[in-house]
C-alpha positions as CSV (number, residue, x, y, z in Angstrom):
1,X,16.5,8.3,29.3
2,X,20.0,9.5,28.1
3,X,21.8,7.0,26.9
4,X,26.0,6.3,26.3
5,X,25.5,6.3,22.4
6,X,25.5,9.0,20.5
7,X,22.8,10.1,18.7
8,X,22.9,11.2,14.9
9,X,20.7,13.5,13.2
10,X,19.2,13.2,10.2
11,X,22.4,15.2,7.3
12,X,22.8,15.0,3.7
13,X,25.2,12.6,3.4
14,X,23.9,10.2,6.4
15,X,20.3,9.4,7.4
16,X,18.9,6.8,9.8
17,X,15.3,7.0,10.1
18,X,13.5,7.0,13.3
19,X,11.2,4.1,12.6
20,X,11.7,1.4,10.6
21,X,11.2,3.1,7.1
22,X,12.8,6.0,5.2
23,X,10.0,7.4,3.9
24,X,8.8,10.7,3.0
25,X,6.6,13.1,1.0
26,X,9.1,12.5,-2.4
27,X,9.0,8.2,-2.3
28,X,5.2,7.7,-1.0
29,X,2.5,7.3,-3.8
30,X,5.6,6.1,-6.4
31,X,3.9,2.7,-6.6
32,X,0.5,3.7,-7.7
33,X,2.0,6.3,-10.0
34,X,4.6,3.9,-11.8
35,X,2.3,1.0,-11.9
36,X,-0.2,3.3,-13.6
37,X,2.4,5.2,-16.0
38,X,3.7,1.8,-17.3
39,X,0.0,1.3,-18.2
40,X,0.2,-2.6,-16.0
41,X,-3.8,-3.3,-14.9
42,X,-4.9,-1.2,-12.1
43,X,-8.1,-3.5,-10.4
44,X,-9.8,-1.6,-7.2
45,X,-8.1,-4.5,-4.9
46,X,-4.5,-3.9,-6.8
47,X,-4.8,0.3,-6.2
48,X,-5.5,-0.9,-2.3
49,X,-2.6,-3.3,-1.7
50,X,-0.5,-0.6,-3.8
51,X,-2.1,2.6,-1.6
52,X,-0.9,0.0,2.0
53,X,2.5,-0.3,0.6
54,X,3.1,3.4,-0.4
55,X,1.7,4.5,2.9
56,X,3.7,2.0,4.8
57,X,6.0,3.6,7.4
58,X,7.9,-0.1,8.0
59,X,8.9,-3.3,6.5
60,X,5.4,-5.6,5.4
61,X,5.1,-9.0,5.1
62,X,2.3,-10.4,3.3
63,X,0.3,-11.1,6.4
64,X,0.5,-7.6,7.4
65,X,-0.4,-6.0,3.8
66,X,-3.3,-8.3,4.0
67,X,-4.6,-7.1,7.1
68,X,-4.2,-3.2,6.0
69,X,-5.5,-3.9,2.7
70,X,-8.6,-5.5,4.4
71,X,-9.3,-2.5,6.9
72,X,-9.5,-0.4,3.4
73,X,-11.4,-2.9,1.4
74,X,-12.7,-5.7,2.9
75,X,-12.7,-7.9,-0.4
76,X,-9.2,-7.9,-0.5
77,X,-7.5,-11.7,-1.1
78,X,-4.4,-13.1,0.2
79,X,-4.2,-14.3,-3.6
80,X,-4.3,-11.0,-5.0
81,X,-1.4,-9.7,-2.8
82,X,0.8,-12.5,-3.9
83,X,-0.2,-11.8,-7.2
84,X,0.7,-8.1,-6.8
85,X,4.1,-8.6,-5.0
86,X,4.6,-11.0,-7.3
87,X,4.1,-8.4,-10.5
88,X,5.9,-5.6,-8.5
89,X,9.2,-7.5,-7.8
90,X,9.0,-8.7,-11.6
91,X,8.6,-5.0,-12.5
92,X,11.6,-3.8,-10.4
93,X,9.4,-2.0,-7.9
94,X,10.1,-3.3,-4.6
95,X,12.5,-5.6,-2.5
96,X,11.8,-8.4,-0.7
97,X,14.0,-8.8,2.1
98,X,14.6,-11.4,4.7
99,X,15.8,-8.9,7.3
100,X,18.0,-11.5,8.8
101,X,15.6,-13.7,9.6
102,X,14.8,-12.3,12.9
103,X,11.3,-13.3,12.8
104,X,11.3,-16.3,10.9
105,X,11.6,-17.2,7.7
106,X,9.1,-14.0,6.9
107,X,10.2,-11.8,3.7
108,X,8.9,-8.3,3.8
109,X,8.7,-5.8,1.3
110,X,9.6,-2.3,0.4
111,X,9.0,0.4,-2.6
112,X,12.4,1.5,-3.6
113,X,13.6,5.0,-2.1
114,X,15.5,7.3,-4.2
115,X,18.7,6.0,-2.9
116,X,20.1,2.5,-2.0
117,X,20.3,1.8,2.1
118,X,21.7,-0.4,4.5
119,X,19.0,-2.6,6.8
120,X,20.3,-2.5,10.6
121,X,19.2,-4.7,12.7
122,X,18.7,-5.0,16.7
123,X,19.2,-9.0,17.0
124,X,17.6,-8.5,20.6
125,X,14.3,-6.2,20.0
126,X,13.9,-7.2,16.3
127,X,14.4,-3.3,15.3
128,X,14.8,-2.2,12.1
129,X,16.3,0.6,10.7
130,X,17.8,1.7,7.4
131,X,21.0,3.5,6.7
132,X,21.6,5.9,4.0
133,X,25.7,6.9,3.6
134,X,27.3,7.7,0.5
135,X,30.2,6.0,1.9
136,X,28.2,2.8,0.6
137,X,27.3,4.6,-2.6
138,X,30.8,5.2,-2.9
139,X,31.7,1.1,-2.4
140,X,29.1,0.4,-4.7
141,X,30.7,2.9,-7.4
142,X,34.1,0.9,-7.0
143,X,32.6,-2.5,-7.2
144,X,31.6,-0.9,-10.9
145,X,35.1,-0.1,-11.4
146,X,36.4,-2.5,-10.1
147,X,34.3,-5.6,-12.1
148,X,33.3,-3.4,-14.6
149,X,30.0,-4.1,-14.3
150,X,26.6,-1.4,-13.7
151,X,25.6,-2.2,-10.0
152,X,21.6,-2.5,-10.2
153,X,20.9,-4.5,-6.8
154,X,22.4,-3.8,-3.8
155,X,21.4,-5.6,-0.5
156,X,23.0,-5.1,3.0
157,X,22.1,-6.1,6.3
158,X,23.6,-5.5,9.2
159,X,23.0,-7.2,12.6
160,X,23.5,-6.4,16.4
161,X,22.1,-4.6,19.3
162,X,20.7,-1.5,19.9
163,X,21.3,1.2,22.5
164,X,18.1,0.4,24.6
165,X,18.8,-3.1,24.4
166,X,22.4,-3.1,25.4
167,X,21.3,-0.2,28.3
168,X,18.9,-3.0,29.5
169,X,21.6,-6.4,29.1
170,X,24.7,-6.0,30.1
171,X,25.6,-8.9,29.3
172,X,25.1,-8.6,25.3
173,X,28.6,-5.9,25.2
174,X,31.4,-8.0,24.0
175,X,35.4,-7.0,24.4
């Protein structure tokens, strides 16, 4: 169904992804690889819950890595992917996010791309897609300017409603 909004394509210097993930052929498999370069403990449970989060195509909470894990390898403990997330974030691997909290008080987690991007949510449908610009690359170069400091965290969410959504309530368009 057509819709008002325009469209964008995926370009160079802006890509939204179609799902909820910006993943491709050059980020997936970077956990495994990294983990195993920096020589950390690779166990046959940790190379599962690593293998879910490379492959993942959106935003995982625990509950949801378990579950994955568990259709791979059906010893897999909800201890051991604490223990993992917990290792990865202190290893600068992944994120957690809170993704505005649109389902709770969940946190979900992602590798890091090759590029910083911009979490935009549908506070309707619960949508979530990410935006790459260098518009934001080039806010994040001024901040280091500007504070004179090396940026090595960025986190931005955004929050509102989606075409489909706002095609379906009227009543969510503001003046």
């Amino acid at each position: 169904m057509p819709s008002s909004v325009p469209r964008r394509t995926s370009a160079v210097s802006h890509r939204a992804s179609t799902g909820e993930r910006i993943n491709t052929a050059e980020t997936t498999g970077r956990l495994q690889k990294t983990v195993a370069d920096r020589g950390l403990r690779m166990t046959r449970q940790r190379r599962v819950i690593l293998q879910v989060m490379d492959d993942a195509e959106q935003h995982l909470d625990v509950d949801q890595i378990l579950e994955r894990a568990r259709k791979i390898d059906s010893d897999v403990h909800l201890v051991t992917v604490y223990r993992t997330i917990d290792l990865l974030k202190k290893q600068g691997l992944i994120d957690e996010l809170d993704l505005l909290h649109l389902r709770g008080d969940r946190h979900y987690y992602e590798s890091h791309g090759p590029r910083d991007h911009i979490h935009v949510a549908c506070l309707r449908c619960g949508k979530v897609r990410e935006f790459e610009s260098r518009l934001y690359e080039q806010l994040k170069e001024q901040i280091a300017r500007d504070f004179g400091m090396q940026v090595t965290v960025s986190r931005t969410e955004v929050g509102g409603y989606c075409a489909e959504c706002l095609a379906l309530d009227a009543s969510l368009r503001s003046s």
